[in-house]
NUVEXLUM-131917 format. One line per field, with one value per atom (N, C-alpha, C): residue number from 1; residue in three letters; atom name; x, y negated, z. Coordinates in pm, whole numbers, always signed. Last residue first. Example, Ala and Ser with C-alpha at 12.3 -4.5 7.8 and 13.67 -1.06 7.14 Angstrom:
resi = (2;2;2;1;1;1)
resn = (ser;ser;ser;ala;ala;ala)
name = (N;CA;C;N;CA;C)
X = (+1285;+1367;+1290;+1319;+1230;+1320)
Y = (+225;+106;-3;+569;+450;+330)
Z = (+708;+714;+787;+780;+780;+780)
//
This chain:
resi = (235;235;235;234;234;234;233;233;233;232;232;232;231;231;231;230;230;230;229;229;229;228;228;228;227;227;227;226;226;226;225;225;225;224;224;224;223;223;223;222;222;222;221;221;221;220;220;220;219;219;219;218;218;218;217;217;217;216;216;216;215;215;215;214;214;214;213;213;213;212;212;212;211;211;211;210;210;210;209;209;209;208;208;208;207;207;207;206;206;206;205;205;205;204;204;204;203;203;203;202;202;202;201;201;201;200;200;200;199;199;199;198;198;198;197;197;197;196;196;196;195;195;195;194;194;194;193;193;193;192;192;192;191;191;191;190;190;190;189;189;189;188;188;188;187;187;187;186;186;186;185;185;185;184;184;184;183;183;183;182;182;182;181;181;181;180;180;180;179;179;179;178;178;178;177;177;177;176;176;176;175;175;175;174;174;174;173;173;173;172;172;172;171;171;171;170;170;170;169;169;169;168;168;168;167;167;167;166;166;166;165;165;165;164;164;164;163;163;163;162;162;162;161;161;161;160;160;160;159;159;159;158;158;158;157;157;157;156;156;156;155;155;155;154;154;154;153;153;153;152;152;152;151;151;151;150;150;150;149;149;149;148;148;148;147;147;147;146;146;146;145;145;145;144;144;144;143;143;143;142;142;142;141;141;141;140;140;140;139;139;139;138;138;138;137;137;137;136;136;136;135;135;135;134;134;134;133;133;133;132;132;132;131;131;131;130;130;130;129;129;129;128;128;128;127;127;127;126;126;126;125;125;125;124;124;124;123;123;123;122;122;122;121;121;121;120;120;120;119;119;119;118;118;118;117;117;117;116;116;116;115;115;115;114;114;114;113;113;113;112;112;112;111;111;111;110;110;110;109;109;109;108;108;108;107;107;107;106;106;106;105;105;105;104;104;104;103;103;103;102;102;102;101;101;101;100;100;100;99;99;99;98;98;98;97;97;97;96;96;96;95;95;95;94;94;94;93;93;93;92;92;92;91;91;91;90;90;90;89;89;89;88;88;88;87;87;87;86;86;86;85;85;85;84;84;84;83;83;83;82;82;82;81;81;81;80;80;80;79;79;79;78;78;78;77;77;77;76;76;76;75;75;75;74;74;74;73;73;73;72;72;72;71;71;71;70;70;70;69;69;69;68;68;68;67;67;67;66;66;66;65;65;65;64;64;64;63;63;63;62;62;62;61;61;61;60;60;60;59;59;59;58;58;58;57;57;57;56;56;56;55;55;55;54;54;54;53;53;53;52;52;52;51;51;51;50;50;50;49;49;49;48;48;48;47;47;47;46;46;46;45;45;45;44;44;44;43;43;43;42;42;42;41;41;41;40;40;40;39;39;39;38;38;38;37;37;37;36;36;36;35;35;35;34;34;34;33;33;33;32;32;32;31;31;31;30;30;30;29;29;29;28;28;28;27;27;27;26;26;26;25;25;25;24;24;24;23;23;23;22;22;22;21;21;21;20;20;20;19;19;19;18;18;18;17;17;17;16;16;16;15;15;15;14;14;14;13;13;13;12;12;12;11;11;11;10;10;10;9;9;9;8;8;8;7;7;7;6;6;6;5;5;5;4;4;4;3;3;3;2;2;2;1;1;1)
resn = (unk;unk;unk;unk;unk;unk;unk;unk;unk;unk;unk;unk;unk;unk;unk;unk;unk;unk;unk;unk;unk;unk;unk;unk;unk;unk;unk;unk;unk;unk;unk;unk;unk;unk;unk;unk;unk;unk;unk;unk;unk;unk;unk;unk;unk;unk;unk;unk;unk;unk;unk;unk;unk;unk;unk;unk;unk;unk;unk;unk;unk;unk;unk;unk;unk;unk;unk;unk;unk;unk;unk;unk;unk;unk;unk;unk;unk;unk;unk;unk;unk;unk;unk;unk;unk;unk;unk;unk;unk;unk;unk;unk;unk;unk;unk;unk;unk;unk;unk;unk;unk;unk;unk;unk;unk;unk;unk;unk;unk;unk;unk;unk;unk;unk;unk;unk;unk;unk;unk;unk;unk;unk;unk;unk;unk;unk;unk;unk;unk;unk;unk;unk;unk;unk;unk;unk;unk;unk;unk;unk;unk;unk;unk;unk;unk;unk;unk;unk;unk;unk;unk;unk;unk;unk;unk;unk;unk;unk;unk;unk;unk;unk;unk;unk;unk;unk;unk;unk;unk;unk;unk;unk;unk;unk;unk;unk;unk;unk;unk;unk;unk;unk;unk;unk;unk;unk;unk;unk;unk;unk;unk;unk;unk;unk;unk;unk;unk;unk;unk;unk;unk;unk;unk;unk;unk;unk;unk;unk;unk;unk;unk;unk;unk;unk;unk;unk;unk;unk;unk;unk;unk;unk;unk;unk;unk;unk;unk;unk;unk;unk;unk;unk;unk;unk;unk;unk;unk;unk;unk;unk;unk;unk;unk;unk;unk;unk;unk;unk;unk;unk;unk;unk;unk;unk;unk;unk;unk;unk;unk;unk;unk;unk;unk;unk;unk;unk;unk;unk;unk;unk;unk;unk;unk;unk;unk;unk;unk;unk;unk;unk;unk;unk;unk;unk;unk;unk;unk;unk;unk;unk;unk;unk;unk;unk;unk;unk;unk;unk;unk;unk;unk;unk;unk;unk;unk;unk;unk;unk;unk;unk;unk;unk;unk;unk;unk;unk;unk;unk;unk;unk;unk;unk;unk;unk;unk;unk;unk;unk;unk;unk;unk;unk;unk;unk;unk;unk;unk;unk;unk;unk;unk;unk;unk;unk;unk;unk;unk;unk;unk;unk;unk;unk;unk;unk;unk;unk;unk;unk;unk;unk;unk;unk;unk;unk;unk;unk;unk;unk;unk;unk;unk;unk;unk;unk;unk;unk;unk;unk;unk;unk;unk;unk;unk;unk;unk;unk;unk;unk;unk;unk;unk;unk;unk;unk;unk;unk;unk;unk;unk;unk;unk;unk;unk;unk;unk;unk;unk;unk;unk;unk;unk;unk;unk;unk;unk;unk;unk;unk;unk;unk;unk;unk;unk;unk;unk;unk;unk;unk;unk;unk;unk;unk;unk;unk;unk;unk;unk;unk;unk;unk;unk;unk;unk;unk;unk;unk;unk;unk;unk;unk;unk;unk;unk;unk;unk;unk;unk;unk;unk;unk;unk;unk;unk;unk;unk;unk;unk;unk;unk;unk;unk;unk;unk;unk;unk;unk;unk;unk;unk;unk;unk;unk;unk;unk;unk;unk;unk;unk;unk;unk;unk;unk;unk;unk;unk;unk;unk;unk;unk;unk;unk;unk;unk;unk;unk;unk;unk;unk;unk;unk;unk;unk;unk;unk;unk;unk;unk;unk;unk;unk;unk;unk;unk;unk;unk;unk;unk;unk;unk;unk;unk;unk;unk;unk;unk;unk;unk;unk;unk;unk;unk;unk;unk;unk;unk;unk;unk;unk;unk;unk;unk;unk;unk;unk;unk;unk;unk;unk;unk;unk;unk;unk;unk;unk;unk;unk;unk;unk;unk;unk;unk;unk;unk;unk;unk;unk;unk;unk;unk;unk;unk;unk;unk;unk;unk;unk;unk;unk;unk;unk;unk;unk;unk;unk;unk;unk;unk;unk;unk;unk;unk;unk;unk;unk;unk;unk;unk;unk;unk;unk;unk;unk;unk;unk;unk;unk;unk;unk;unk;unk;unk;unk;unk;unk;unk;unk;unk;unk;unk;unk;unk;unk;unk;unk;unk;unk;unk;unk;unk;unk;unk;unk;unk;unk;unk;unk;unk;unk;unk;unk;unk;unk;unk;unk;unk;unk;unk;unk;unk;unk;unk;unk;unk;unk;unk;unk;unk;unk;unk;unk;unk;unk;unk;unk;unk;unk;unk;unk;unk;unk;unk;unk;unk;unk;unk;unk;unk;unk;unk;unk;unk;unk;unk;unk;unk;unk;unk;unk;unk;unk;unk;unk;unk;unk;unk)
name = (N;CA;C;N;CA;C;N;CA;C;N;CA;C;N;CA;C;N;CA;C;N;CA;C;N;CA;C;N;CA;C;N;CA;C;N;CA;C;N;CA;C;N;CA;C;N;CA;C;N;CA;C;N;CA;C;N;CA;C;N;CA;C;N;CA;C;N;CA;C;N;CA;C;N;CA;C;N;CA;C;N;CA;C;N;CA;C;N;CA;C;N;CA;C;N;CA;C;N;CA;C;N;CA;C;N;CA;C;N;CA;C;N;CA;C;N;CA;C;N;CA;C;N;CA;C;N;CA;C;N;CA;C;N;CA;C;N;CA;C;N;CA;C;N;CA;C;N;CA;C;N;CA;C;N;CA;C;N;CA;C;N;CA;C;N;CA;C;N;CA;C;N;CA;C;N;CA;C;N;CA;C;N;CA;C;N;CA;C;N;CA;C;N;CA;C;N;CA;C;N;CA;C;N;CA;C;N;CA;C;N;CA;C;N;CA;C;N;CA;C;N;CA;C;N;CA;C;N;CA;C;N;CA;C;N;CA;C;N;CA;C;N;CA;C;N;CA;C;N;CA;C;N;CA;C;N;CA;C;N;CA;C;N;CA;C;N;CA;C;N;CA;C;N;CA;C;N;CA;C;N;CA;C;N;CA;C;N;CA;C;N;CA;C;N;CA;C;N;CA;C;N;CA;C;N;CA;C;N;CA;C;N;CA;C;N;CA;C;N;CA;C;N;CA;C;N;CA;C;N;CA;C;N;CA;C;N;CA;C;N;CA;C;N;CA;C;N;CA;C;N;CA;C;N;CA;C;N;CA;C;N;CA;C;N;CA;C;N;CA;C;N;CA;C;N;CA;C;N;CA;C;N;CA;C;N;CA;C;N;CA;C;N;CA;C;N;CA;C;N;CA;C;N;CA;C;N;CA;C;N;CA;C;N;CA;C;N;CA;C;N;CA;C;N;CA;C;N;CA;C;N;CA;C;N;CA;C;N;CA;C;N;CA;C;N;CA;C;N;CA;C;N;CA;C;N;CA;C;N;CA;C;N;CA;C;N;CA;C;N;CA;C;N;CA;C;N;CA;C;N;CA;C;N;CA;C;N;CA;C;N;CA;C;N;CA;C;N;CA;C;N;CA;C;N;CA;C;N;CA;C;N;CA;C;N;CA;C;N;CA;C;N;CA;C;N;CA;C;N;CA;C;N;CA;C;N;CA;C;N;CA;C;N;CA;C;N;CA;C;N;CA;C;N;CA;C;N;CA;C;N;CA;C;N;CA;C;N;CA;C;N;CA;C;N;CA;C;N;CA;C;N;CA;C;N;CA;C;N;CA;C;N;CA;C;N;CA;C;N;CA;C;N;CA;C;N;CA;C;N;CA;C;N;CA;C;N;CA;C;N;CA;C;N;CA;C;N;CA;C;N;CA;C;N;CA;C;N;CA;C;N;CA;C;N;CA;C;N;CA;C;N;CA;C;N;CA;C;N;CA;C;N;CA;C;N;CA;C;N;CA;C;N;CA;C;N;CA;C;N;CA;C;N;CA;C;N;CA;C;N;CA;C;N;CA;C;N;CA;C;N;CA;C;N;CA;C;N;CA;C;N;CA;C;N;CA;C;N;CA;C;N;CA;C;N;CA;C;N;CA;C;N;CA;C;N;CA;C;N;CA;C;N;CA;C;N;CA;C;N;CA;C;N;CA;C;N;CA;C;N;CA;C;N;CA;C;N;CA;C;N;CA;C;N;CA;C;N;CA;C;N;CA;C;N;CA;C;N;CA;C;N;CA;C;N;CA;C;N;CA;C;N;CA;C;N;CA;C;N;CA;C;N;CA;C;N;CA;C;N;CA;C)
X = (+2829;+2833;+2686;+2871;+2756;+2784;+3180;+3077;+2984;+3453;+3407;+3238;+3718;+3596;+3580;+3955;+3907;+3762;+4196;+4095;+4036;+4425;+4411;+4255;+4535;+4433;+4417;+4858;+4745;+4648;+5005;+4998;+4890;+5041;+4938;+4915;+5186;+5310;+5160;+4980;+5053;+5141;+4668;+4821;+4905;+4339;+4515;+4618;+4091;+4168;+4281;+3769;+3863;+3935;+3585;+3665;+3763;+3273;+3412;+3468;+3038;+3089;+3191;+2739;+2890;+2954;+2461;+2498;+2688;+2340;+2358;+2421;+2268;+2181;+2167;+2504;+2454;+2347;+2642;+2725;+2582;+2841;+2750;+2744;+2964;+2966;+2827;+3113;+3051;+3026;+3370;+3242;+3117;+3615;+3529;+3442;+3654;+3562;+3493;+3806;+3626;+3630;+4067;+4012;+3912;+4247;+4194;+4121;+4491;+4338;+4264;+4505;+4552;+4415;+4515;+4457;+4536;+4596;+4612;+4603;+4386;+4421;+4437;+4154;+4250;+4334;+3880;+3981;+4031;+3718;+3756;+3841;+3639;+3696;+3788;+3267;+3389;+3495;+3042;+3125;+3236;+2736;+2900;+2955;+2510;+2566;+2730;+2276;+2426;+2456;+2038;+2062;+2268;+1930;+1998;+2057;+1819;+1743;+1803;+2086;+2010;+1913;+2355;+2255;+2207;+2640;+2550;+2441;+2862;+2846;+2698;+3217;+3092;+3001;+3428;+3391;+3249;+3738;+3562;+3541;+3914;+3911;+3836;+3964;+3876;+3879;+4249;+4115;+4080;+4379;+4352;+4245;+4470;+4333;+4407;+4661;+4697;+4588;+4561;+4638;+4701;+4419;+4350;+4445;+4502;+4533;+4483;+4392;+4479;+4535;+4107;+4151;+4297;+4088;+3964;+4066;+4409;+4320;+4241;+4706;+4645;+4468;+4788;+4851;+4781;+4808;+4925;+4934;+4515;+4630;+4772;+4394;+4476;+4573;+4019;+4159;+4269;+3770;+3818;+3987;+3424;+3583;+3647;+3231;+3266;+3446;+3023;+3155;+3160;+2819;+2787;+2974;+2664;+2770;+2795;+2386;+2438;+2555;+2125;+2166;+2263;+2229;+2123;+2190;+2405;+2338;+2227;+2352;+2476;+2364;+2371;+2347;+2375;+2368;+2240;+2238;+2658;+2580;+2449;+2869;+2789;+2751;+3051;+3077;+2996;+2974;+2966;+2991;+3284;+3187;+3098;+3488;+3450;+3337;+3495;+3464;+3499;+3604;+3501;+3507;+3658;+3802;+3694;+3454;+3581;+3703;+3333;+3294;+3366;+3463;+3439;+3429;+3411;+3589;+3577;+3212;+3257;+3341;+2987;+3169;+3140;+2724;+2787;+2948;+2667;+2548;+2661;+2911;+2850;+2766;+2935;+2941;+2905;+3156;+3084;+3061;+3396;+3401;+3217;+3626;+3494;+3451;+3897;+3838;+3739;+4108;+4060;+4034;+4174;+4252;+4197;+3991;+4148;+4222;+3740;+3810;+3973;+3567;+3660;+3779;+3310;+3359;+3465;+3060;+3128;+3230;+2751;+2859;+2964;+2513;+2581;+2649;+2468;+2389;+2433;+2447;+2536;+2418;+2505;+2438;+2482;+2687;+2704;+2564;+2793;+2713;+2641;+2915;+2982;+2924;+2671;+2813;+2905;+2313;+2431;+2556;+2063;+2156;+2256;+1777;+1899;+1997;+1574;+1555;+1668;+1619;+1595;+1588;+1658;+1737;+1734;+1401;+1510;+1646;+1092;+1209;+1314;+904;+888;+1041;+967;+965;+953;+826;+894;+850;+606;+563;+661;+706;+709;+684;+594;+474;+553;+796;+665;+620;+1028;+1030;+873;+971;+969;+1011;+929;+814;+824;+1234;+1135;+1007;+1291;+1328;+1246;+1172;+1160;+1201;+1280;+1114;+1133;+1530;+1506;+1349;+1595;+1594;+1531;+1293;+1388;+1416;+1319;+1313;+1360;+1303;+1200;+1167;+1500;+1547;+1427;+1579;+1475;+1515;+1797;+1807;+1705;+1740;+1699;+1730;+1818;+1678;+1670;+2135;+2028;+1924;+2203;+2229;+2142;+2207;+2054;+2097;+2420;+2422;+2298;+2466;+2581;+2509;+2233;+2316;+2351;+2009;+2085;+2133;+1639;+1743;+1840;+1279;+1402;+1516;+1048;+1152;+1245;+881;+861;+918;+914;+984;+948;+975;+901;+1005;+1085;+1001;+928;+1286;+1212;+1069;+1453;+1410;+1322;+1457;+1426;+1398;+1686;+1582;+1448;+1888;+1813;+1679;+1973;+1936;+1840;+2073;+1947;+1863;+2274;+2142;+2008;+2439;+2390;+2277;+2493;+2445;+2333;+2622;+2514;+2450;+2858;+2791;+2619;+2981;+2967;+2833;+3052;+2988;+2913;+3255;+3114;+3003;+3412;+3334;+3262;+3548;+3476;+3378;+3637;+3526;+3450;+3822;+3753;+3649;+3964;+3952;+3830;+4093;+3968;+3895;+4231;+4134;+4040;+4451;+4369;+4258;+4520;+4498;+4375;+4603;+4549;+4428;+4816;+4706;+4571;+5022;+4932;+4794;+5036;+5013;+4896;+5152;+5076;+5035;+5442;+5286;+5165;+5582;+5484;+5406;+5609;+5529;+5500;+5759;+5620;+5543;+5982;+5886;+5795;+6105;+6038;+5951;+6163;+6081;+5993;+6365;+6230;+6123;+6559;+6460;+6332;+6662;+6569;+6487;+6739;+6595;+6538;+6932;+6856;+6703;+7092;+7000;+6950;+7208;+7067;+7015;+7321;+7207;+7115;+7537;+7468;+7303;+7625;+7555;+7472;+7712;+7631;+7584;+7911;+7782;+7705;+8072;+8008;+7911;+8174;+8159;+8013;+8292;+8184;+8080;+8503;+8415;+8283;+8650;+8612;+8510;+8771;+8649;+8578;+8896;+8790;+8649;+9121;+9017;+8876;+9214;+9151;+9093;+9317;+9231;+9153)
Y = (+208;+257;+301;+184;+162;+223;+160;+228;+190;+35;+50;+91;+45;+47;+116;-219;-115;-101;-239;-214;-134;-486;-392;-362;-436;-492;-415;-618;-491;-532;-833;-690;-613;-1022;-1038;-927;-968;-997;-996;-909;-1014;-1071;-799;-770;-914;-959;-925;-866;-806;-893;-847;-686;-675;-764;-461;-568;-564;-246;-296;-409;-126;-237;-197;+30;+56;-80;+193;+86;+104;+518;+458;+336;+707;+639;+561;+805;+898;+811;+656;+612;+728;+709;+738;+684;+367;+501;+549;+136;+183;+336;-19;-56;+7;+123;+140;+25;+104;+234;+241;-76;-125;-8;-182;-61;-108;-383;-367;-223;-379;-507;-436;-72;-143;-268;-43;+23;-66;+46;-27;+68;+168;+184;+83;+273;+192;+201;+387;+447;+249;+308;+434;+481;+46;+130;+236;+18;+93;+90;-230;-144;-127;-367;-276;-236;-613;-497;-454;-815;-809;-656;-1034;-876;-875;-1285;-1261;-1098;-1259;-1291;-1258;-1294;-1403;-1388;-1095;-1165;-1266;-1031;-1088;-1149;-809;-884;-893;-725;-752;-834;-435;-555;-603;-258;-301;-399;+10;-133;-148;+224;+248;+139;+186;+268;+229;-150;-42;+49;-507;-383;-265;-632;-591;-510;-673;-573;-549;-924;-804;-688;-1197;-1082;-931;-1288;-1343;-1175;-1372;-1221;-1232;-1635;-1564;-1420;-1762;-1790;-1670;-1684;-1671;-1692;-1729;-1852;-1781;-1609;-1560;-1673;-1583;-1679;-1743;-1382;-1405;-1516;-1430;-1455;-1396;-1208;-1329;-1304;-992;-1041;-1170;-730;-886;-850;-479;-516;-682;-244;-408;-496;+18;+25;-153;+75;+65;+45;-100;+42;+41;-432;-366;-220;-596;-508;-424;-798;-758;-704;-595;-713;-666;-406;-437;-541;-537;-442;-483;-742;-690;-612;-1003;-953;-852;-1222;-1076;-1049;-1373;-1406;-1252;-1656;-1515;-1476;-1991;-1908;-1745;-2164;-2230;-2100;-1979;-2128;-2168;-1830;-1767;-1877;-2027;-2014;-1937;-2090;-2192;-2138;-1831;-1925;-2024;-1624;-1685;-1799;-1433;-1467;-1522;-1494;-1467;-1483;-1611;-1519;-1463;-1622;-1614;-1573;-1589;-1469;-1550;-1767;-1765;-1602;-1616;-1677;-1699;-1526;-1541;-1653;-1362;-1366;-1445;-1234;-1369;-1434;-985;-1052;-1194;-857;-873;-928;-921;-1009;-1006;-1067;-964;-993;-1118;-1155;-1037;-1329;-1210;-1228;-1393;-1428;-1286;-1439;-1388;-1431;-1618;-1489;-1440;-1914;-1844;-1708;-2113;-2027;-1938;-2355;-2201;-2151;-2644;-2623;-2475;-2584;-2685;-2607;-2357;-2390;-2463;-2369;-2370;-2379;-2115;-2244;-2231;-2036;-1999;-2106;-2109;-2028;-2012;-2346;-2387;-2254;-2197;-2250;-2298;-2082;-1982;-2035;-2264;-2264;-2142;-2361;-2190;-2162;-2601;-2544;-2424;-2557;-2574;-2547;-2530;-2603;-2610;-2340;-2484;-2533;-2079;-2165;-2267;-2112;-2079;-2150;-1994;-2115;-2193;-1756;-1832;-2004;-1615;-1651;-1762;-1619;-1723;-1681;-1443;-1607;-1642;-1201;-1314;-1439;-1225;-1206;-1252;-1157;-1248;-1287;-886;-1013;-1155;-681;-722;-863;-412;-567;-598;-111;-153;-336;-50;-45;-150;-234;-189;-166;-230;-253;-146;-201;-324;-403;+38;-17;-138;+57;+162;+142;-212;-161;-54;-335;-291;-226;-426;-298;-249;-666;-520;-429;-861;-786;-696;-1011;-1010;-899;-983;-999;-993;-910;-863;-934;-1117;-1038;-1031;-1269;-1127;-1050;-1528;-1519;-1346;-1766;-1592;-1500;-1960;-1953;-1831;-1863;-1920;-1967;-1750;-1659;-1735;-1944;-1852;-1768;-2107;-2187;-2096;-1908;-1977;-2030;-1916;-1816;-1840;-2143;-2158;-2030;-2209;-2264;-2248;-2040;-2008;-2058;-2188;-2058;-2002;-2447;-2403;-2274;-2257;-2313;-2368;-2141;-2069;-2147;-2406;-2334;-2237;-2483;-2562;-2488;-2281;-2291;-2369;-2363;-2224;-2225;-2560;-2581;-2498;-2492;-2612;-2626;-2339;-2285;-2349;-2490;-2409;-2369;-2721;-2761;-2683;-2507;-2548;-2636;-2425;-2338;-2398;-2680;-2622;-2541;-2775;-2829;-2774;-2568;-2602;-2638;-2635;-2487;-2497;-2885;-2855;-2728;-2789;-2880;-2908;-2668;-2570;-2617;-2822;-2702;-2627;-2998;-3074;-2934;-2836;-2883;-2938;-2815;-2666;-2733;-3050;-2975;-2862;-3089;-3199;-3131;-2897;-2912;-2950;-2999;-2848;-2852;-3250;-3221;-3123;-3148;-3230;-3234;-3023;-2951;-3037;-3252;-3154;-3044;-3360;-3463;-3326;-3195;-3257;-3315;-3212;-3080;-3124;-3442;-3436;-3253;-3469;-3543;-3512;-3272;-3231;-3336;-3391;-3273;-3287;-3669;-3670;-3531;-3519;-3569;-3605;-3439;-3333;-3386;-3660;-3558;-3479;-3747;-3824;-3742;-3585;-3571;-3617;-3587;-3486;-3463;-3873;-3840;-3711)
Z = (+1483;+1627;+1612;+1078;+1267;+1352;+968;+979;+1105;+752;+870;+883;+551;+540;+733;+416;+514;+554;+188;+190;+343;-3;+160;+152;-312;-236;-128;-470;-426;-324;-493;-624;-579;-251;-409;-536;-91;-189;-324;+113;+116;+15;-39;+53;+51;-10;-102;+10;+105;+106;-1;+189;+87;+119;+366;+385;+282;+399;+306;+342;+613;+562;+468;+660;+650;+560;+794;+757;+780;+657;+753;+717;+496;+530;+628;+360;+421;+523;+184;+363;+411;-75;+8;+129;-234;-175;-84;-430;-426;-325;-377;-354;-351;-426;-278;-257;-677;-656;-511;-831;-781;-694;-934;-857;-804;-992;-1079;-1038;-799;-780;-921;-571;-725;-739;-251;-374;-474;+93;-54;-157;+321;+252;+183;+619;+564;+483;+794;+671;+654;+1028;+1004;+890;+1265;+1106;+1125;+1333;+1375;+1236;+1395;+1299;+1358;+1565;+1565;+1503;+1531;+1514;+1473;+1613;+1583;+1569;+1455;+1508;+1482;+1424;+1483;+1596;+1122;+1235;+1353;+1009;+1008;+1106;+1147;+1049;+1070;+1310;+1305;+1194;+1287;+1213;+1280;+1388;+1472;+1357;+1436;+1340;+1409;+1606;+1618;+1521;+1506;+1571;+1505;+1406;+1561;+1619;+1254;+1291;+1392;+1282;+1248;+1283;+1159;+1227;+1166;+1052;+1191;+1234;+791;+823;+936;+838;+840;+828;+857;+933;+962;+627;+665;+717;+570;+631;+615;+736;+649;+690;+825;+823;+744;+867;+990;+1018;+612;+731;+858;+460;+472;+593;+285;+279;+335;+159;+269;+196;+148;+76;+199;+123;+210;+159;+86;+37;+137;+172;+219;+178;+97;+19;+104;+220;+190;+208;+175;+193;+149;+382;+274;+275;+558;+531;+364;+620;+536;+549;+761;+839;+787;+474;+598;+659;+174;+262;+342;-20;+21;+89;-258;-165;-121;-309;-365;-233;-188;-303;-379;+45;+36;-100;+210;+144;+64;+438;+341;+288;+289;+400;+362;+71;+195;+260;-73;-112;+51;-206;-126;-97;-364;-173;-105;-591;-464;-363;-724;-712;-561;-489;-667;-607;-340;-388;-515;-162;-268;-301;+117;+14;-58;+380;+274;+207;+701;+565;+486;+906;+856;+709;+1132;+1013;+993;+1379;+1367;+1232;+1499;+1333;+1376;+1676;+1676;+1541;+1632;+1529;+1561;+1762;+1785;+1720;+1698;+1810;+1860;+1435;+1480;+1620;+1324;+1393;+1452;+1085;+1070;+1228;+1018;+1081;+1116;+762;+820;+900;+466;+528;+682;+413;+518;+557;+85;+168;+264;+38;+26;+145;+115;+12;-21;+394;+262;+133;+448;+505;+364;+544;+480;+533;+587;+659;+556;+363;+453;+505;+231;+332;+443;+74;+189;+282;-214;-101;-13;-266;-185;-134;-146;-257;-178;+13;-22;-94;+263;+130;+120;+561;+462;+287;+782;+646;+586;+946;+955;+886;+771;+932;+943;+611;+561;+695;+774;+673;+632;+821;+906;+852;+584;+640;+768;+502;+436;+524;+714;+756;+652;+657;+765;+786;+397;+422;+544;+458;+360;+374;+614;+647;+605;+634;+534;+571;+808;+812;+731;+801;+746;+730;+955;+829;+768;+1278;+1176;+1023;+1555;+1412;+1341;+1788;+1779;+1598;+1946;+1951;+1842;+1932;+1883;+1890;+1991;+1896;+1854;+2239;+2179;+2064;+2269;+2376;+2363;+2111;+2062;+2174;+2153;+2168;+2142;+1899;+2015;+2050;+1889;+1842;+1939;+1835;+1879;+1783;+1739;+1674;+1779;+1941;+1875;+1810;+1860;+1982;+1991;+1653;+1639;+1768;+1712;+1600;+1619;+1834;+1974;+1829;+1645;+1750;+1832;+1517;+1444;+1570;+1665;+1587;+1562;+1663;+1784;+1754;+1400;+1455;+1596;+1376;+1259;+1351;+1581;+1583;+1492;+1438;+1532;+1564;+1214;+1226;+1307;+1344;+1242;+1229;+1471;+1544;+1490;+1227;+1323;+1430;+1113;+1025;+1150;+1323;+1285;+1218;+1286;+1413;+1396;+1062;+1044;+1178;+1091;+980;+1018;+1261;+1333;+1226;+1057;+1174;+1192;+884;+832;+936;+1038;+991;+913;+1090;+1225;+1113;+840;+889;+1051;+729;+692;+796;+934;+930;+873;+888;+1042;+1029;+631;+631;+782;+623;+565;+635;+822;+885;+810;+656;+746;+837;+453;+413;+572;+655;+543;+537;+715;+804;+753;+423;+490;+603;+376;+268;+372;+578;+572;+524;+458;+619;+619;+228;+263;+376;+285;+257;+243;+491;+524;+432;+271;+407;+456;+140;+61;+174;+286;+221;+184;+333;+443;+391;+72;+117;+209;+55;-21;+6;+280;+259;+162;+144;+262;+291;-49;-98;+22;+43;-23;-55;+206;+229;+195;-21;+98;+163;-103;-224;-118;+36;+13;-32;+46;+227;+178;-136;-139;-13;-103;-217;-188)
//
């Protein structure tokens, strides 16, 4: 009798680590999949981009664009991205409309390409944050725009898998950000301050940057109470 009960006891533990298992290998082949199917989105998105940029440079083969080592020649305050590509919209006979000016990524306008190499980051930017397009890519949350003189706020979830800013608390100071625009000017950010704030804290959206171009990177900490914040500045 009491071998029987002993028995049943331990099959029925047996039964329930078994589906703890199952449970935990489902959630962390969801998670795989996840994570490799934002990835393989994000390089499509990346690869679109790129070609709008290509597209645009052999369009107006007169705009300087291209490399981190023109950095000090090759960024104009006086360009306003948005004016060039709608003019370059304009001589193919496009539409004048403001959504045809820019490439898309699953419906979202793509100002940008964002790219961080120690963290093996390269994402699409977004025009705008709102519920959807931080769920599709990272995305700019306010400021002049990417590579605009200014202090230009980009948000991205962590979603604790390795994906958008995921891993942004493995950067520290003096690790490099790479953001590419639309008429394909790339430029260097250095970061220089890192800090958790409280989510209900705006203040490092707003700042002097002394007339120079300076990013924000917002993400969640990992336990979701607070927000990792790192601000980076032009080489």
């Amino acid at each position: 009798m009491f071998n029987s009960k002993y028995s049943k006891a331990l099959t029925v533990i047996l039964i329930i680590a078994i589906i703890i298992i199952v449970g935990l290998l489902i959630f962390v082949g969801i998670n795989w999949y996840k994570a490799y199917s934002d990835n393989s989105d994000a390089q499509d998105g990346i690869d679109q981009f790129d070609g709008f940029v290509d597209n645009l440079a052999q369009t107006n083969p007169d705009q300087n664009t291209n490399s981190e080592e023109n950095n000090a020649t090759i960024i104009d305050p006086g360009i306003d991205v948005n004016t060039v590509v709608q003019n370059t919209v304009n001589n193919q006979g496009g539409s004048t409309g403001a959504t045809t000016t820019k490439p898309k990524y699953k419906g979202f306008n793509m100002v940008g390409k964002i790219e961080i190499p120690k963290i093996n980051l390269k994402y699409p930017v977004l025009e705008r944050v709102t519920p959807k397009s931080i769920e599709a890519s990272v995305a700019v949350l306010c400021g002049p725009g990417v590579n605009q003189i200014g202090n230009t706020v980009i948000i991205g979830h962590n979603y604790r898998n390795g994906t958008f800013f995921s891993n942004n608390k493995k950067l520290e100071i003096g690790d490099k950000i790479y953001l590419t625009d639309l008429t394909g000017k790339k430029v260097t950010y250095t970061i220089y301050k890192k800090y958790n704030t409280g989510t209900d804290d705006a203040e490092y959206t707003v700042r002097d940057t002394n007339g120079k171009r300076e990013i924000t990177l917002s993400t969640c900490t990992d336990d979701s109470k607070q927000r990792l914040i790192l601000w980076a500045k032009e080489d």
